[in-house]
Every structure is written in C-alpha cells, then in structure tokens.
C-alpha positions as CSV (number, residue, x, y, z in Angstrom):
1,X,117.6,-4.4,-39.3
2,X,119.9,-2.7,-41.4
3,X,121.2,0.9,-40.3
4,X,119.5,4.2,-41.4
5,X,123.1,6.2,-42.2
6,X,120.8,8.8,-43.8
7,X,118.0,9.5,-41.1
8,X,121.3,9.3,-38.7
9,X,123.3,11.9,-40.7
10,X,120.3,14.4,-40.6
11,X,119.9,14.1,-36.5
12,X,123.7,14.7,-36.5
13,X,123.3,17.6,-38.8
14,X,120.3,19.0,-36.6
15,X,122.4,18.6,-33.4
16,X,125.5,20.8,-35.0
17,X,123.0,23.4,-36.1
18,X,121.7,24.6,-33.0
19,X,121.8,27.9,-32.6
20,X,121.4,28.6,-28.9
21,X,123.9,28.8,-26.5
22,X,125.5,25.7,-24.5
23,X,127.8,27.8,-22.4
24,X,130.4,27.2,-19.6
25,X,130.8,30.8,-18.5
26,X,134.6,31.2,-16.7
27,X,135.4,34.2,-14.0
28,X,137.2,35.2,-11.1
29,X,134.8,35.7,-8.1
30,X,133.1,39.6,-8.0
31,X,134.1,39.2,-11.9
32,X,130.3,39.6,-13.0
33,X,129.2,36.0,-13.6
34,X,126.1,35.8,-11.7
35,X,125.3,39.8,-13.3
36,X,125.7,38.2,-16.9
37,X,123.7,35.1,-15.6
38,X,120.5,37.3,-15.4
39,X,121.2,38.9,-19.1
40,X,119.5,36.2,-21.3
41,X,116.6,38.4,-21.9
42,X,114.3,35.4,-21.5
43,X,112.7,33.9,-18.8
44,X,115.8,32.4,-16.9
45,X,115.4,29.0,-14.5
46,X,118.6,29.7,-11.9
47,X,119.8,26.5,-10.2
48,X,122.4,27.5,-7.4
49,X,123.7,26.0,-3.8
50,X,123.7,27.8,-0.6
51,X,127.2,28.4,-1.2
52,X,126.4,30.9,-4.1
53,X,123.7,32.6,-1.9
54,X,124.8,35.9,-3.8
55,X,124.6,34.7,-7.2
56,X,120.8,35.2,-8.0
57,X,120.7,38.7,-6.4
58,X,123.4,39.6,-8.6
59,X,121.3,38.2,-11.6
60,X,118.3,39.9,-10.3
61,X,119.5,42.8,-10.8
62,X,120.7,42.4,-14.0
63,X,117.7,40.5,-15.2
64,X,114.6,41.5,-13.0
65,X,111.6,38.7,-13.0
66,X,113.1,37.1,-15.7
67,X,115.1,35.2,-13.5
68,X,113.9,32.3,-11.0
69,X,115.8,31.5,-8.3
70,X,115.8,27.5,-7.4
71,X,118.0,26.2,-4.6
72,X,119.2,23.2,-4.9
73,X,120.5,22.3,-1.3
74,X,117.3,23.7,0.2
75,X,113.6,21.9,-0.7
76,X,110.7,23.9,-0.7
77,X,109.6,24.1,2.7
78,X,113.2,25.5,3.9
79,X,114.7,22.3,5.1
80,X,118.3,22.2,4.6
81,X,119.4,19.1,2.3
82,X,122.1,16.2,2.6
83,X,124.5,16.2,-0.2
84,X,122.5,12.9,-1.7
85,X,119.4,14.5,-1.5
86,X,120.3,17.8,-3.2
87,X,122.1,16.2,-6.0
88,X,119.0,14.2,-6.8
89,X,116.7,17.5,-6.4
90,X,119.1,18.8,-8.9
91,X,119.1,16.3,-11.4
92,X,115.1,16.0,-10.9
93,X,114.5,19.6,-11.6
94,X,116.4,19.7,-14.6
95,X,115.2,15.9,-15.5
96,X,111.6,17.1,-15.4
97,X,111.1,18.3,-19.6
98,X,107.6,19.2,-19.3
99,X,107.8,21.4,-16.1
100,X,110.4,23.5,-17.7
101,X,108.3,23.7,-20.9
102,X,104.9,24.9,-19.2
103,X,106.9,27.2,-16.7
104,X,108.3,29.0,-20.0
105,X,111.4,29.1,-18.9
106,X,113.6,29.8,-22.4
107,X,117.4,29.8,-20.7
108,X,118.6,26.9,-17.7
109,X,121.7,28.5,-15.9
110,X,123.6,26.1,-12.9
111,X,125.8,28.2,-10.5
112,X,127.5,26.7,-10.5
113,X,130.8,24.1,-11.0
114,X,132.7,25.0,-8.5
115,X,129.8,24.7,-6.3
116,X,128.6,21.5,-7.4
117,X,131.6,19.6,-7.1
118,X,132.1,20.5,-3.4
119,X,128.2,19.0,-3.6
120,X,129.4,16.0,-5.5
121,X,132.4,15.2,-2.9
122,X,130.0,14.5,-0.3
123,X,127.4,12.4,-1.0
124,X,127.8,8.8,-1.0
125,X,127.4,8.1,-4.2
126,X,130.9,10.1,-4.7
127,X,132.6,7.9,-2.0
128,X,131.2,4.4,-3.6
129,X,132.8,5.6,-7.1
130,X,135.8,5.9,-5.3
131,X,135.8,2.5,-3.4
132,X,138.2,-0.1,-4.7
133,X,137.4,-4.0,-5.0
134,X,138.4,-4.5,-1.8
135,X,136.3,-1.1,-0.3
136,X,139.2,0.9,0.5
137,X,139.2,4.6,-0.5
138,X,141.2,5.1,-4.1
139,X,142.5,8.5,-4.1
140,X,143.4,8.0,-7.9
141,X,139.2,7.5,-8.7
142,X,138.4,10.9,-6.9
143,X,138.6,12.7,-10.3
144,X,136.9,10.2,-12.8
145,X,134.2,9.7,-10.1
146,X,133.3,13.2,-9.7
147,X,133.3,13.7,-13.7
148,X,131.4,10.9,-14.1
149,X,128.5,12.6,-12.0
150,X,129.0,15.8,-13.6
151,X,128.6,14.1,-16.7
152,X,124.7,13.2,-15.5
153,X,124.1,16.8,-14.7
154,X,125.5,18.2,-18.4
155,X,123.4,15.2,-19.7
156,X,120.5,16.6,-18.8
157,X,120.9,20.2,-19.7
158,X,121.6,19.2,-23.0
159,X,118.8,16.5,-23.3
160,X,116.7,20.0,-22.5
161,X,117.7,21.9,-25.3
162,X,117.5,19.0,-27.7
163,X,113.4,19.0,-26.2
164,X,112.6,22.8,-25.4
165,X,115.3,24.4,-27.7
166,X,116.4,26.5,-25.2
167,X,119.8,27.5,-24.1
168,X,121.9,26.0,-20.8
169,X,124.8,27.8,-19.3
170,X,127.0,26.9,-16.2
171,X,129.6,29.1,-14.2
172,X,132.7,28.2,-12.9
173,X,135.5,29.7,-10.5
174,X,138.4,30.8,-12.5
175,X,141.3,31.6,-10.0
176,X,143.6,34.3,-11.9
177,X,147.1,35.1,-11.8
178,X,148.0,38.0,-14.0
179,X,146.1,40.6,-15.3
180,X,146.6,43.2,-18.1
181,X,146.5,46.9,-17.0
182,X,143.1,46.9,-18.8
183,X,141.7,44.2,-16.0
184,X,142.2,41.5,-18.9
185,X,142.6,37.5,-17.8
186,X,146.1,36.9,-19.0
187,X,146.5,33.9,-16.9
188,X,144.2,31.9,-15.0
189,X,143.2,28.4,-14.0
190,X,139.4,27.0,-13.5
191,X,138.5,26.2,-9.2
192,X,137.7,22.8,-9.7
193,X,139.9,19.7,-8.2
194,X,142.4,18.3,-10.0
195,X,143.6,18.5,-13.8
196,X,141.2,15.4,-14.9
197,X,138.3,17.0,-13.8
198,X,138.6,20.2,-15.5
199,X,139.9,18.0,-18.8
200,X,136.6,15.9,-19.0
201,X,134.0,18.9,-17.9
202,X,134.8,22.1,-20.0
203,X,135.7,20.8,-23.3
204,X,132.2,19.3,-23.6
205,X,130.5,22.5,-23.7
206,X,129.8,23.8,-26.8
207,X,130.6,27.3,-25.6
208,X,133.0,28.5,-23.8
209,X,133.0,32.8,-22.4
210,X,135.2,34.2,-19.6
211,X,134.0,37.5,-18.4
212,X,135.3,39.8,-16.2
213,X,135.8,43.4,-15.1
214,X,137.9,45.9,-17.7
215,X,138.7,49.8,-17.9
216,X,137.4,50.8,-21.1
217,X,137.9,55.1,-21.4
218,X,138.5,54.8,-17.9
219,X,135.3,53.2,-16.8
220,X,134.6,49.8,-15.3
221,X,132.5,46.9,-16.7
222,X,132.0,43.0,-16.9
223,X,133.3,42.1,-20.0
224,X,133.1,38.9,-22.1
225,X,136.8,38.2,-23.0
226,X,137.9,35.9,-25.8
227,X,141.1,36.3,-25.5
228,X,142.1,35.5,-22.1
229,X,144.3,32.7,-20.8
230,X,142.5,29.9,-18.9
231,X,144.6,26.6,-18.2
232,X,144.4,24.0,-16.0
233,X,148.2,21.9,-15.3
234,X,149.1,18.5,-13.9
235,X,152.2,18.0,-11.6
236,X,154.2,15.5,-10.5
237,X,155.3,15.1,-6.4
238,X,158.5,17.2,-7.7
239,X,156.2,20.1,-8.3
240,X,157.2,19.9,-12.9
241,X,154.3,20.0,-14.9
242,X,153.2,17.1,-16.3
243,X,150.3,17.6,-18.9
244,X,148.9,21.3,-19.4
245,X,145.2,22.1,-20.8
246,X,143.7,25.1,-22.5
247,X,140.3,26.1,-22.4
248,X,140.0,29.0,-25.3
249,X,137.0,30.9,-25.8
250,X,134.8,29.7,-28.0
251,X,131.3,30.1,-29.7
252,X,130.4,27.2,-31.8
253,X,130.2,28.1,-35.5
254,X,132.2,30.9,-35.4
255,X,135.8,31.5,-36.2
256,X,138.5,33.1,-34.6
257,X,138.6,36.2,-36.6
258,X,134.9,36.3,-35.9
259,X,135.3,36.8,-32.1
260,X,136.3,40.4,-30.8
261,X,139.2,40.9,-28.4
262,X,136.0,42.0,-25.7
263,X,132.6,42.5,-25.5
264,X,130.2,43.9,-22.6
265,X,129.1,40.9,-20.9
266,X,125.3,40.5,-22.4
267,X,124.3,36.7,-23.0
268,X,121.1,37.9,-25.2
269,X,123.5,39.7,-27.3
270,X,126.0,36.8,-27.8
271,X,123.2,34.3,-28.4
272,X,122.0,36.6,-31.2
273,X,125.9,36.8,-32.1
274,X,125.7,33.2,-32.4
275,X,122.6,32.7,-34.0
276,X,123.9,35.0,-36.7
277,X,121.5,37.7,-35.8
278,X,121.2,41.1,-34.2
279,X,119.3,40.8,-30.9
280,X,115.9,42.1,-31.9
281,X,116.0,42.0,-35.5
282,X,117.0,40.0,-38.5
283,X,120.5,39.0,-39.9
C-alpha cells in the first residue's frame, strides 16, 4: 500500500498549528507556580502528589472552582498509595479521554516534575529499567529509565490535546543561583536528577515559561520571565563541566522579539498571547 505523503503532510501541519498551550512551567519554590497553575480561566484538572500538598491551595486561590484537585498518591477513599500504584492512577487518569471530555475540564496541569520523579524512583518498574543482564543495579540506566517513564506520562497529555483540544502544563523545581535586583532568574538550574533527565524532558514541550516573584514600582508579583537563565550541566569526578544545556523560554510560534522581557504570571492571557488573540476578544 503505497504511502499517503499528502494526508501525512496535512496531520503534521494540524499538529504544528495548535494553538493551546503545551507548557513546562519553571520556578524556584514560593516563586508562584502553583498560583499561575490556577490562572487558566477554564475548568482546570490538577494532578499533584502528597508532596506538593500546597500546590492546589495556592491554585485555588488564584482560580476558585475552576480548579480540581486530584491526588495522585492517594485513591479515593483516602488510602495512601505504593509508588506502583500511584504511577498507574496517574497515567489512568490522564489515559481516560472520555472522562476528561464529559467532566469539561478545558486545561490538565501535573505538579509536578520534581515530584514525579521522586515517584518514578521508587516503584519497581524504575528499578527493573535499571537492572543489567545479569540483574545487578546499573547506576548509568538511572537516568534513561526514569525519562523513559516520564516519556509515558508527556505521551498522554499530549495524546489529550490532540483528542479534547485542550491545553497541558507541568511544573518543575528550578533551584536558582543569582538574582537581579528586580527578583529576575539570572541563573538557575531545573530540581530534577541528573543532566540526561532534564535533556530528554524539557525540550519536548512545546512551551517553555519560568515565573517568579519581581519588584515592579516597588511592588511584588509572580512574573512570567522570558528572559531568565535556566541550565542544567554535566560533570566529570574532577568536578569540570562536561556538557551544558539551556532551556530558554519559549512559546511556540512566536519569535524572540515577540516575547516581552516580563509579564504578570496569567496562563489565560499567555494562551490568548499564543493563540494570537486578546483574552476575551478577537485578534
């Protein structure tokens, strides 16, 4: 059967057209990423573990019933979870297309990374991945073996918005280490293990925001920041830097001259940004 190139270019074309947000959303904890979680506007599905136990209040109060809390660690009676089990809730929650549709839920957020891959480290599945031929523990597969999990979680987030054409968003730790006067990320690095991990996980969203708190006329707010500086290095036993990743801000279809210095941290305003609208009216 001979290859549709045609039908194949238009799904492509479809895919690079879509206009709602795929975000991996980078900040410094108490920097406002659970606040600007809950500032979709829409009705918000928010997938967190114990561990971020203060995330939905945050993006409570930012969002009001709009957002719905999920635990992911927890089932629905209250029982506490193993790692196995929770990372299967997880992936079943955001596997299940039709419940999302007919709960009307327009926006998925997972709080988030950092979180997730302390998950991912301790279920079983992790330590098979990392189990050589001869069942010994291969420190070198720790990375790849965690990514490769990741990878089923970001698979179905965007599976979802290829179905509901909705937007998906995850946080993730950014540990900073300078700051402009302003409260501006000059340099920071992203909390997960390891310089693979970040490599394979934040590049493949579509998206990419760091927010955080700035002095603007002398008052305080979260702030979406597109120019600060997130990296992530690898090191030799010697301690010198081997290979060195950036992770720019980004919103797909737009270029760099198109993205302000700062912006109040509002994700229904940067979906409209990127959409090419203004949030509640035409462009």
């Amino acid at each position: 059967m001979a290859f549709n190139f045609a039908a194949a270019e238009q799904a492509a074309l479809k895919d690079m057209d879509c206009k709602k947000l795929g975000l991996m959303l980078l900040g410094q904890s108490g920097g406002g990423k659970s606040f600007a979680a809950g500032t979709f506007g829409v009705k918000t599905l928010y997938l967190y573990g114990s561990g971020e136990s203060h995330g939905p209040a945050a993006a409570r109060h930012a969002g009001g019933s709009n957002v719905a809390p999920v635990l992911w660690d927890y089932d629905d009676e209250g029982t506490k979870l193993n790692a196995d089990k929770a990372y299967k809730r997880l992936l079943d929650c955001l596997k299940d297309v039709e419940g999302i549709r007919q709960a009307g839920f327009q926006a998925v957020m997972v709080d988030g990374a950092t979180e997730l891959e302390a998950l991912i480290r301790q279920t079983k599945q992790w330590e098979q991945l990392c189990l050589t031929d001869k069942g010994k523990h291969n420190n070198f597969a720790e990375g790849p073996a965690a990514a490769t999990m990741f990878r089923a979680v970001l698979d179905s987030l965007r599976d979802l918005q290829r179905a509901l054409d909705i937007h998906y968003a995850m946080t993730c730790i950014l540990d900073v280490r300078q700051l402009a006067s302003d409260g501006g990320i000059l340099e920071s690095a992203p909390r997960l293990t390891g310089y693979q991990l970040a490599d394979s996980i934040i590049p493949q969203f579509p998206d990419i925001v760091v927010v955080g708190r700035m002095l603007k006329n002398e008052v305080p707010g979260h702030y979406f920041q597109f120019l600060a500086g997130v990296t992530k290095t690898s090191k030799e036993a010697s301690g010198e830097v081997k290979k060195t990743v950036n992770f720019h801000p980004r919103i797909t279809g737009k270029g760099l001259t198109d993205l302000p210095a700062a912006v109040p941290a509002d994700l229904g305003k940067l979906a409209a940004f990127k959409a090419g609208v203004k949030k509640g009216g035409k462009e």
